[in-house]
VEXGU-143484 format. One record per residue: x, y, z of N, C-alpha, C, O in turn; chain; residue number from 1; residue in three letters. Coordinates in Angstrom, 3 decimals, always signed. Layout:
<nodes>
+----------+----------+----------+----------+----------+----------+----------+----------+----------+----------+----------+----------+------+-----+------+
!     n_c1 !     n_c2 !     n_c3 !    ca_c1 !    ca_c2 !    ca_c3 !     c_c1 !     c_c2 !     c_c3 !     o_c1 !     o_c2 !     o_c3 ! unit ! pos ! code !
+----------+----------+----------+----------+----------+----------+----------+----------+----------+----------+----------+----------+------+-----+------+
!        X !        Y !        Z !        X !        Y !        Z !        X !        Y !        Z !        X !        Y !        Z !    A ! NUM !  ALA !
...
+----------+----------+----------+----------+----------+----------+----------+----------+----------+----------+----------+----------+------+-----+------+
</nodes>
This chain:
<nodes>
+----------+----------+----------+----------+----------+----------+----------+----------+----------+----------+----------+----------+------+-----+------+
!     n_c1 !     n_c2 !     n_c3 !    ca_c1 !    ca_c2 !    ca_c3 !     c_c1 !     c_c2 !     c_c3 !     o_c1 !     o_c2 !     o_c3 ! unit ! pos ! code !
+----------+----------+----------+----------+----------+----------+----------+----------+----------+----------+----------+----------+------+-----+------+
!  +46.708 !  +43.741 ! +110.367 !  +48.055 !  +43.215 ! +110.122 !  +48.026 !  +41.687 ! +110.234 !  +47.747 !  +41.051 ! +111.251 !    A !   1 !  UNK !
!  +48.314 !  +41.261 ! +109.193 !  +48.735 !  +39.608 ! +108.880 !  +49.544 !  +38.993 ! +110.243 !  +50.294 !  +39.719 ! +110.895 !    A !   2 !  UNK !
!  +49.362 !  +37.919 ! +110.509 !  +50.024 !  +36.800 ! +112.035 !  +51.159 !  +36.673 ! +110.929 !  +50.947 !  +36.447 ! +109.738 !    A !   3 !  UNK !
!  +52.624 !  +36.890 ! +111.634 !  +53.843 !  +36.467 ! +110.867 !  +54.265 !  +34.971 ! +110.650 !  +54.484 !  +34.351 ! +111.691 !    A !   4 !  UNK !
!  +54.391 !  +34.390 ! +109.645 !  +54.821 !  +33.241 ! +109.322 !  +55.093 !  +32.016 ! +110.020 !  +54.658 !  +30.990 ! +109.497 !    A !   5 !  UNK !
!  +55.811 !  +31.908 ! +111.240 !  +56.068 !  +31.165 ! +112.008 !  +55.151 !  +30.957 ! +113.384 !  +55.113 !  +30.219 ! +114.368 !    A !   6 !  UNK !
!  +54.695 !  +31.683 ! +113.015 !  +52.971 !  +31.768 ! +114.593 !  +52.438 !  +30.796 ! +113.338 !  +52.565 !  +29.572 ! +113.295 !    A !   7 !  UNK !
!  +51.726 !  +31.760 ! +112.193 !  +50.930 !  +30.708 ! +111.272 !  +51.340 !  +28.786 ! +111.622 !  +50.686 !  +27.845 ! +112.072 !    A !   8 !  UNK !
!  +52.415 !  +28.920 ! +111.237 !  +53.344 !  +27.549 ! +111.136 !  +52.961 !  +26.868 ! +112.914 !  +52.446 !  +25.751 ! +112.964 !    A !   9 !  UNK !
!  +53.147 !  +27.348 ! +113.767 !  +53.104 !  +27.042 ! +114.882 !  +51.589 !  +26.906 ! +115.570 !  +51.155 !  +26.195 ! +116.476 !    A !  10 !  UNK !
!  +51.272 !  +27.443 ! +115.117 !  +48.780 !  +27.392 ! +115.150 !  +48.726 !  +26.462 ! +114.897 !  +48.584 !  +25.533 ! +115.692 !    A !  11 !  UNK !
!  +48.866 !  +26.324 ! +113.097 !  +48.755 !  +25.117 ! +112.549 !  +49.375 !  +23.769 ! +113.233 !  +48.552 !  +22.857 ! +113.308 !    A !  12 !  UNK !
!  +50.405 !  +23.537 ! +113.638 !  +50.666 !  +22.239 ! +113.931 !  +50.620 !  +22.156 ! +115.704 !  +51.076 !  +21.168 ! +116.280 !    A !  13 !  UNK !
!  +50.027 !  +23.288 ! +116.439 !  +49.437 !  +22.971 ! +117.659 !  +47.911 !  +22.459 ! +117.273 !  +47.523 !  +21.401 ! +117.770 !    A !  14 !  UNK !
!  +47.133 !  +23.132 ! +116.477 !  +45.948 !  +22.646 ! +116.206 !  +45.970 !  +20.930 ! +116.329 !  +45.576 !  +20.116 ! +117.164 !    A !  15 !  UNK !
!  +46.791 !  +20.856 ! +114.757 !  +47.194 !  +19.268 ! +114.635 !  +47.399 !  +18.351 ! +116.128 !  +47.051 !  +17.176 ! +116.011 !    A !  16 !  UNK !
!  +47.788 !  +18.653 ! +117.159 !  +48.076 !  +18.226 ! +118.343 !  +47.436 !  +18.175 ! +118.984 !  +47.221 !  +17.176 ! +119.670 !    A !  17 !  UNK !
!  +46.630 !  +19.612 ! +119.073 !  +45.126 !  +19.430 ! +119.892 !  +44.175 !  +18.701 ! +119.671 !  +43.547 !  +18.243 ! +120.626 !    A !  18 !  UNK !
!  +43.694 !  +18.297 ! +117.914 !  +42.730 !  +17.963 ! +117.404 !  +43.312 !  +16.305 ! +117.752 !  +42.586 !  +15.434 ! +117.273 !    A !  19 !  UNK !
!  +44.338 !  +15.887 ! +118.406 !  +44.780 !  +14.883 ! +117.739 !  +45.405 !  +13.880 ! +116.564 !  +45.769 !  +12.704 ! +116.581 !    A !  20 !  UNK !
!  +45.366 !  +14.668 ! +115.775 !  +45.890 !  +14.552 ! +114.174 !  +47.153 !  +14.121 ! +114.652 !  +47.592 !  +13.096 ! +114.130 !    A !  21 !  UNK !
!  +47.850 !  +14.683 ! +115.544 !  +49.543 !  +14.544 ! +115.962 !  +49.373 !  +14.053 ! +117.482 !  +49.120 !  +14.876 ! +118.362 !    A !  22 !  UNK !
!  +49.519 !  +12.684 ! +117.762 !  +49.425 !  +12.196 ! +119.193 !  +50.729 !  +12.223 ! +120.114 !  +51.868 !  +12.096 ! +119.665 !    A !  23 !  UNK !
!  +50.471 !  +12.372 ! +121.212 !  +52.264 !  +12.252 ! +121.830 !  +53.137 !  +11.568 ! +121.551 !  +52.739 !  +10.520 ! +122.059 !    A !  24 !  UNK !
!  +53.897 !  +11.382 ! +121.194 !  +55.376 !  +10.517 ! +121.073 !  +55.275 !  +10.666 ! +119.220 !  +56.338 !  +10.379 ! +118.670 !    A !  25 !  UNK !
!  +54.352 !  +10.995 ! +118.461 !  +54.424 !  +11.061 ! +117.101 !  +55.823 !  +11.761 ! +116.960 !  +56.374 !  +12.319 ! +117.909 !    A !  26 !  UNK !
!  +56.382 !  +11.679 ! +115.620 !  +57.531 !  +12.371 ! +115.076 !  +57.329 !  +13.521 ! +114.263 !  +57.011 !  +13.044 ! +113.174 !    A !  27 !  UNK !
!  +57.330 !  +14.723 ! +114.165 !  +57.080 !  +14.956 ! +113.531 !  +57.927 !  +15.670 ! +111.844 !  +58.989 !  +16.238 ! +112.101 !    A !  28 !  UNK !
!  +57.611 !  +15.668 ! +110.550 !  +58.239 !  +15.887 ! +109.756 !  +59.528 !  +16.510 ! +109.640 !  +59.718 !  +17.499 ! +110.349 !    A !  29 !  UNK !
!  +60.489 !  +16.103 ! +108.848 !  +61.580 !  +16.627 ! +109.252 !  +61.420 !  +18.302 ! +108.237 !  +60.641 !  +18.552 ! +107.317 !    A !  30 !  UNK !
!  +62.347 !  +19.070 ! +108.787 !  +62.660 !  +20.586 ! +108.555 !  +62.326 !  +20.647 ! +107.134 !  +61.257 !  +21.078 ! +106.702 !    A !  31 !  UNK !
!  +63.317 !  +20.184 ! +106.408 !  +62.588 !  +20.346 ! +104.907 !  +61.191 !  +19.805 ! +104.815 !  +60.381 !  +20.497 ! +104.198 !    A !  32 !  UNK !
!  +60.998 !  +19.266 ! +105.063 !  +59.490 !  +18.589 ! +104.362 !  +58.549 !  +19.668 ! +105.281 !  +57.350 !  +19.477 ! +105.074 !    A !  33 !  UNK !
!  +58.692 !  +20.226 ! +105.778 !  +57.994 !  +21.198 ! +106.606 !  +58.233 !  +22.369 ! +105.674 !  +57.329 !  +23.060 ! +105.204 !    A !  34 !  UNK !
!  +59.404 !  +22.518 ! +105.469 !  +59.892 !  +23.599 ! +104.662 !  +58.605 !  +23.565 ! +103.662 !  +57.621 !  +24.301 ! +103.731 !    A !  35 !  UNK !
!  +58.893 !  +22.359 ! +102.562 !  +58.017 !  +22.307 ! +101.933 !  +56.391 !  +22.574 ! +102.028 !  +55.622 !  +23.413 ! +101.558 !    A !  36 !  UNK !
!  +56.317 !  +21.840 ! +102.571 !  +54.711 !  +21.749 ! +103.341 !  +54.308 !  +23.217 ! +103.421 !  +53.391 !  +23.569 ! +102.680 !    A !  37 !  UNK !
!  +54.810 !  +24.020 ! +104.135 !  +54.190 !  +25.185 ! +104.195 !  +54.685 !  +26.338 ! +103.241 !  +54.248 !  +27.484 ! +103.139 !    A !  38 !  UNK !
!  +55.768 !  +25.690 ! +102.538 !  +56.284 !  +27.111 ! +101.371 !  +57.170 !  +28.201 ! +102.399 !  +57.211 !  +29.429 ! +102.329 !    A !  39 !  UNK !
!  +57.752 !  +27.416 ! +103.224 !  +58.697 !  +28.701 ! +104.309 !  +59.712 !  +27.718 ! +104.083 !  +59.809 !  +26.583 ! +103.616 !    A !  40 !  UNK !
!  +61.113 !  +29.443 ! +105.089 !  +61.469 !  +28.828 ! +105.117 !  +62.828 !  +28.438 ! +106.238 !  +62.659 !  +29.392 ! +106.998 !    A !  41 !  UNK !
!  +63.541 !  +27.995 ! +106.589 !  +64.078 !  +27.448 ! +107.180 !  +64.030 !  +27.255 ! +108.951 !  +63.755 !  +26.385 ! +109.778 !    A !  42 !  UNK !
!  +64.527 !  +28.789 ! +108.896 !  +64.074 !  +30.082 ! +109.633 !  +62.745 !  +30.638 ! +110.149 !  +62.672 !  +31.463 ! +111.061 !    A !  43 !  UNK !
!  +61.809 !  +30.174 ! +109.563 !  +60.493 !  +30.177 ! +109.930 !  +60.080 !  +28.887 ! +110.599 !  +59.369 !  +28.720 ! +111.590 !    A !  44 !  UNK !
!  +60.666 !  +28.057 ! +109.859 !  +60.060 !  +26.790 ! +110.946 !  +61.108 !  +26.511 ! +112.007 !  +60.686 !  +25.797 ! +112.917 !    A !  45 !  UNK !
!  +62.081 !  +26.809 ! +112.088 !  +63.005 !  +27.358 ! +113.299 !  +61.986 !  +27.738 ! +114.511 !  +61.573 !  +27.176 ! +115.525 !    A !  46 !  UNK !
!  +61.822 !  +28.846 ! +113.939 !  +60.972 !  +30.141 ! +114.932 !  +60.011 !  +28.884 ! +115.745 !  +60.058 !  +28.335 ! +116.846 !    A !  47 !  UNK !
!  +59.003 !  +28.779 ! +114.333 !  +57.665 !  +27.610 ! +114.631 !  +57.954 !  +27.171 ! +115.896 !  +57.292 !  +27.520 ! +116.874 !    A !  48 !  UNK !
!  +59.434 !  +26.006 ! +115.981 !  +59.295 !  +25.047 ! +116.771 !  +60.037 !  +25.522 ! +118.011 !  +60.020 !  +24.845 ! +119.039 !    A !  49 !  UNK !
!  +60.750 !  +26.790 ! +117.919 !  +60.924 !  +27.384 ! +119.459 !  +59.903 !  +27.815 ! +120.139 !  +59.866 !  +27.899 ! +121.367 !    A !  50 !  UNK !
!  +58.575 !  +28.258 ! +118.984 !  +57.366 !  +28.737 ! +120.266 !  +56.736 !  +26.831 ! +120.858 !  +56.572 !  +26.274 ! +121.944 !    A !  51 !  UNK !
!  +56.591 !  +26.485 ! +119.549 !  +56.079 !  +25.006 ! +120.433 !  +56.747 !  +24.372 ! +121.165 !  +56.108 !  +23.593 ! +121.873 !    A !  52 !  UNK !
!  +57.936 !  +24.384 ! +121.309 !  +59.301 !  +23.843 ! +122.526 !  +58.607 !  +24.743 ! +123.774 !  +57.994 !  +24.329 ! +124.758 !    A !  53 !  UNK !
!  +58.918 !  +26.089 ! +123.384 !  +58.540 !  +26.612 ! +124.721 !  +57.205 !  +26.390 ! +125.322 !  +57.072 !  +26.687 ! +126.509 !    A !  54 !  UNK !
!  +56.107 !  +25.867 ! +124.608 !  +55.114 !  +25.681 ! +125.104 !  +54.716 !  +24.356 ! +125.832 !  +53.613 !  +24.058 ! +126.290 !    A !  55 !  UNK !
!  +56.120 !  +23.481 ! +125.829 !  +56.081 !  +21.950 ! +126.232 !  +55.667 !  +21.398 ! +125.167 !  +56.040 !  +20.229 ! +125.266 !    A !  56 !  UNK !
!  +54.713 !  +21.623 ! +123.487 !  +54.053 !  +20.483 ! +122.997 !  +54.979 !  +19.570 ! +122.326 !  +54.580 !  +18.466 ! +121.955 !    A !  57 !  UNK !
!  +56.348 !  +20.000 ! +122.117 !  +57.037 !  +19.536 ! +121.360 !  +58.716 !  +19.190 ! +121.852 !  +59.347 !  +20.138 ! +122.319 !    A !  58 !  UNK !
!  +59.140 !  +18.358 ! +121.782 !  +60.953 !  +17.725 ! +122.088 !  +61.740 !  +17.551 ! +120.857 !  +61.536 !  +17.082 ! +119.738 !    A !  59 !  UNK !
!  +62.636 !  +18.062 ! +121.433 !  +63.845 !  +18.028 ! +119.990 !  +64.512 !  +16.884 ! +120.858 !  +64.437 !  +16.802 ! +122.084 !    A !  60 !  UNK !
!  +65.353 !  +15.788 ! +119.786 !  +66.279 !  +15.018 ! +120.279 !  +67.029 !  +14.931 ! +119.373 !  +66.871 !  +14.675 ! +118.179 !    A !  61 !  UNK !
!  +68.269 !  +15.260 ! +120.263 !  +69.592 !  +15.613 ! +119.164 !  +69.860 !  +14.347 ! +118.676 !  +70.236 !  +13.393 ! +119.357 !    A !  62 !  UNK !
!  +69.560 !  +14.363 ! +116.880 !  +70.049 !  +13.205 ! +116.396 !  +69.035 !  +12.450 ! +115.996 !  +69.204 !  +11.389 ! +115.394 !    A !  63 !  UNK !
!  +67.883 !  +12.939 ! +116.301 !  +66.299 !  +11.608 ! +116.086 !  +65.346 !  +12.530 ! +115.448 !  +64.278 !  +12.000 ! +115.145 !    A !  64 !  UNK !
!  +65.449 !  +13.591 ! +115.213 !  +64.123 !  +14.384 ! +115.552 !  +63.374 !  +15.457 ! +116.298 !  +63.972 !  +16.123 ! +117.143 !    A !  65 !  UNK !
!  +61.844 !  +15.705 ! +115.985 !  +61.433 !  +16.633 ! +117.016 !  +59.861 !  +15.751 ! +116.935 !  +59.254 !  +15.454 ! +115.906 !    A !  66 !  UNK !
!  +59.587 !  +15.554 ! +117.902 !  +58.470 !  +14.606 ! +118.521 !  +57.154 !  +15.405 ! +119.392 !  +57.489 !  +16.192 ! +120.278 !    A !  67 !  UNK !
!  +56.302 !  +15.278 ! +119.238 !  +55.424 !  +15.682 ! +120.378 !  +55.321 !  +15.157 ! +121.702 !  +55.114 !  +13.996 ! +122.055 !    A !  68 !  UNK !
!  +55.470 !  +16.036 ! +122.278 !  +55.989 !  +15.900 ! +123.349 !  +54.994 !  +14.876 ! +124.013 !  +53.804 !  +14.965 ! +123.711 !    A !  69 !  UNK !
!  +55.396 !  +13.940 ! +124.871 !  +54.455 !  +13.238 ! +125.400 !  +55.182 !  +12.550 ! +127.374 !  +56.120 !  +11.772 ! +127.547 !    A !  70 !  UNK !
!  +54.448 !  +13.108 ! +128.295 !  +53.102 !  +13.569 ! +127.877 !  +52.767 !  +14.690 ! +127.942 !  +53.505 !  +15.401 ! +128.625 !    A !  71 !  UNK !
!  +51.412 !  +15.431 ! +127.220 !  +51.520 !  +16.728 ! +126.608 !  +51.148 !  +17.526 ! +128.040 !  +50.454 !  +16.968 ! +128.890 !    A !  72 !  UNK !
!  +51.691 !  +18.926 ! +128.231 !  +51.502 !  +19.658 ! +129.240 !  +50.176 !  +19.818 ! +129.118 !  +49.386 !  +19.905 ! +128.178 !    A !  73 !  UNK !
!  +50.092 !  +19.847 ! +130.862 !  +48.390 !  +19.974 ! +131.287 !  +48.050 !  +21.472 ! +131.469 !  +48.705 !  +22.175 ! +132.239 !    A !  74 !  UNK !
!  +46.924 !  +21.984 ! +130.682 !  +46.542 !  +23.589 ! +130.399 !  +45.276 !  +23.647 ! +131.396 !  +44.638 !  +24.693 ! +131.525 !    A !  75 !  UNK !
+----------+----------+----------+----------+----------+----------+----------+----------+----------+----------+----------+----------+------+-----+------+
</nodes>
């Protein structure tokens, strides 16, 4: 059985974070362009960024964005 859409979405841009590709305090893309980016949609990258919220890597700020979180929780 296939990983559902928004895990995919959420791997992918923890990878990006881990590898460094996405450093703390980066911004990252807004909803549509994500939308885009991965061909999902709204609702999926919704999902995405509640598992990475809950995981600390990521901050929403009402009005600015959603940022990596910095500094990133220690594993």
């Amino acid at each position: 059985m296939s990983e559902p859409a928004y895990l995919q979405v959420a791997r992918d841009i923890r990878e990006q974070i881990s590898s460094g590709k996405l450093k703390p305090g980066d911004k990252l893309p807004s909803f549509s362009a994500l939308c885009e980016h991965y061909g999902a949609s709204s609702t999926v990258i919704r999902s995405a960024m509640l598992v990475l919220k809950a995981e600390q890597l990521i901050d929403g700020r009402q009005g600015k964005g959603v940022y990596v979180a910095d500094p990133l929780p220690k594993h």
